[in-house]
C-alpha positions as CSV (number, residue, x, y, z in Angstrom):
1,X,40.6,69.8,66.1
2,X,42.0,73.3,66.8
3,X,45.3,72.1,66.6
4,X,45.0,71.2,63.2
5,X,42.5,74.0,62.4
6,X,45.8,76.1,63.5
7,X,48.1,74.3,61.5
8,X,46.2,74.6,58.3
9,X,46.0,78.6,59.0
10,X,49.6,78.8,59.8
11,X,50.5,77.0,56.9
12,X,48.3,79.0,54.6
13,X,49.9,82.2,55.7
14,X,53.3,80.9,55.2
15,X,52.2,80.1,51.7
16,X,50.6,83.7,51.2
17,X,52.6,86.0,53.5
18,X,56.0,86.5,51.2
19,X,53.7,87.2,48.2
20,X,51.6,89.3,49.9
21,X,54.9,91.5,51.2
22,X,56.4,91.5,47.6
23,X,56.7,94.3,45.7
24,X,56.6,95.5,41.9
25,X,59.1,97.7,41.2
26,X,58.5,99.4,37.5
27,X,61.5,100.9,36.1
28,X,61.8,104.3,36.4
29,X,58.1,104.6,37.7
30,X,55.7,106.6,35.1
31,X,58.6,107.5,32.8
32,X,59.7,103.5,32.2
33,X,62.2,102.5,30.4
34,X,64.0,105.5,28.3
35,X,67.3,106.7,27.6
36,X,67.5,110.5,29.3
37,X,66.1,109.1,32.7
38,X,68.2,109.0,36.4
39,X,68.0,105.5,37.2
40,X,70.7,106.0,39.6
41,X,68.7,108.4,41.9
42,X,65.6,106.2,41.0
43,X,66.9,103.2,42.7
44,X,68.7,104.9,45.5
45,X,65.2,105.7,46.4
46,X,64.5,102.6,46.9
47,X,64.6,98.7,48.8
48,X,64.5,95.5,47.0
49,X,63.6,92.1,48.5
50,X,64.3,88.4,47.6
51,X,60.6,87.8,46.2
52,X,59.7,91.4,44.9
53,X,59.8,91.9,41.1
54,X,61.7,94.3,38.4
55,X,59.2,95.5,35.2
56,X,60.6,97.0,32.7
57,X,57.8,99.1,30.4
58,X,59.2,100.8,27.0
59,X,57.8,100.4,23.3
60,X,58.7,97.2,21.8
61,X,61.3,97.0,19.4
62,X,62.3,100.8,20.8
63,X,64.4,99.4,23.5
64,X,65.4,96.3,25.3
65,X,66.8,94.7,28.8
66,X,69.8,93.2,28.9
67,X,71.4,91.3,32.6
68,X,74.6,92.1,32.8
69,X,77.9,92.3,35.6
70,X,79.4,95.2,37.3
71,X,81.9,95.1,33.9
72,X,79.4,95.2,31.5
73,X,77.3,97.6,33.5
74,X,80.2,100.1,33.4
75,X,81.1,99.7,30.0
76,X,77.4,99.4,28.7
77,X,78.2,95.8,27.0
78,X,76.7,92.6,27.1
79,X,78.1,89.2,26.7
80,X,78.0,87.3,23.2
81,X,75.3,84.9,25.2
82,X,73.1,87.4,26.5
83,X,69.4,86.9,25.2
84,X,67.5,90.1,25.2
85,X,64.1,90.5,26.9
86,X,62.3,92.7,23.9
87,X,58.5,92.3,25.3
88,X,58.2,96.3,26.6
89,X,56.7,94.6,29.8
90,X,59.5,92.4,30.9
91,X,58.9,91.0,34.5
92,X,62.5,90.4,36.2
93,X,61.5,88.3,40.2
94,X,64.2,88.9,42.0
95,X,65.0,85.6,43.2
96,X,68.4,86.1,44.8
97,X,70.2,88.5,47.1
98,X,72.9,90.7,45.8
99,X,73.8,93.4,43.0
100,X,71.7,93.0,39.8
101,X,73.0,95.1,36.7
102,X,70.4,95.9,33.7
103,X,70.8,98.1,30.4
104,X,69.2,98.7,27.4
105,X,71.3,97.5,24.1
106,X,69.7,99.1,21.8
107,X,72.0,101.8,19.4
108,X,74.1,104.1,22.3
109,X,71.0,104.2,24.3
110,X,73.2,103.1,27.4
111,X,76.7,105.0,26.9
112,X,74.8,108.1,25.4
113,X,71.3,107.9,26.8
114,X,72.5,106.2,30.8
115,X,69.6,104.2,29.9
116,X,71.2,101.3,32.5
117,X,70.0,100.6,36.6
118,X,72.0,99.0,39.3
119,X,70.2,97.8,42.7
120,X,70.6,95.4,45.6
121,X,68.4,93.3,46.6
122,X,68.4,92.2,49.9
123,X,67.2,89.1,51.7
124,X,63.7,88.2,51.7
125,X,62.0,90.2,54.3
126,X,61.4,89.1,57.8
127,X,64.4,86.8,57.6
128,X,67.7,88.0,60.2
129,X,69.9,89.6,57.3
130,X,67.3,92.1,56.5
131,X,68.9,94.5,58.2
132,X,70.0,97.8,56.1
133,X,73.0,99.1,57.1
134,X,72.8,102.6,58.4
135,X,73.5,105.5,55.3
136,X,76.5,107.2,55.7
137,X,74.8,110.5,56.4
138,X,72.7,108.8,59.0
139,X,69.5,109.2,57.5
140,X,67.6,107.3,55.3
141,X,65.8,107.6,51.7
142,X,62.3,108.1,52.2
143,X,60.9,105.6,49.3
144,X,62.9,103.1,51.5
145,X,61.2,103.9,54.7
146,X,58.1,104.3,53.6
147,X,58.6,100.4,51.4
148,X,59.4,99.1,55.2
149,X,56.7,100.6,57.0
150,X,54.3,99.2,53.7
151,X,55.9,95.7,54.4
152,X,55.5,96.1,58.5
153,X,51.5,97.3,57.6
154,X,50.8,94.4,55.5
155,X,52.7,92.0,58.1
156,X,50.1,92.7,61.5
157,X,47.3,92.8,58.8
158,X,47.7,89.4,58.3
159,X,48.5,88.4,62.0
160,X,45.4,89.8,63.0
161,X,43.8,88.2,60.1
162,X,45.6,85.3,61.8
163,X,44.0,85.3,65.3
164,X,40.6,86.7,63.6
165,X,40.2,83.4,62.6
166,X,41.7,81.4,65.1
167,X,39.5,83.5,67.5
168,X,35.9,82.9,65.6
């Protein structure tokens, strides 16, 4: 009986655990999506995981988000195929590890405006390949740090959720 009481909590957790640990990342925080904007110093600021997700607010019909690769990202073009996300609150999950290019295609917005983002996204958090390389000046952005220590604070809550019930 408390085996299986155990397995059905530890089962539960694996369910809930990675969703709990993912986080929303909205493009260029309060300011959105806008030509004019740093997106460059905005990401560097920050961690991405397998799991969290990319929102991208702006004005319908203003502005829109286009996936691109490193080429297009450079020279702020798209591919013929392309379908633009046009919503002004377009949810991107990052599903898969690796560089991710976005920009807007609207008008010059991204060769005159830089209105275009770059990240990584690392492995899902918690599995071995989650860890960040050190930064070349040895130190580490702060939004990063304090993403990890979010991520570790949310981790023992749920283990000692975990043995809170196993224990009562």
């Amino acid at each position: 009986m408390a085996s299986s009481r155990m397995f059905m909590i530890i089962a539960i957790v694996a369910v809930f655990l990675p969703s709990i640990l993912a986080t929303e990342h909205v493009v260029g925080d309060k300011t959105g999506w806008r030509p004019g904007f740093d997106y460059k110093t905005w990401a560097q600021g920050k961690t991405f995981y397998v799991g969290d997700t990319l929102v991208f607010k702006y004005t319908a019909g203003a502005h829109n988000v286009l996936r691109v690769n490193r080429t297009g990202f450079q020279e702020c073009k798209a591919a013929d195929d392309i379908v633009p996300l046009t919503t002004g609150n377009d949810v991107i999950p990052l599903s898969t590890p690796g560089n991710k290019w976005y920009i807007c295609g609207v008008a010059k917005h991204c060769e005159s405006g830089n209105q275009k983002v770059s990240i990584t996204v690392l492995p899902q958090f918690g599995s071995p390949a989650t860890s960040p390389s050190p930064s070349p000046t040895g130190t580490s952005p702060s939004g990063a740090a304090g993403d990890i220590a979010s991520r570790y604070h949310a981790l023992i809550v749920a283990i000692v959720g975990i043995f809170g019930m196993i224990m009562f």
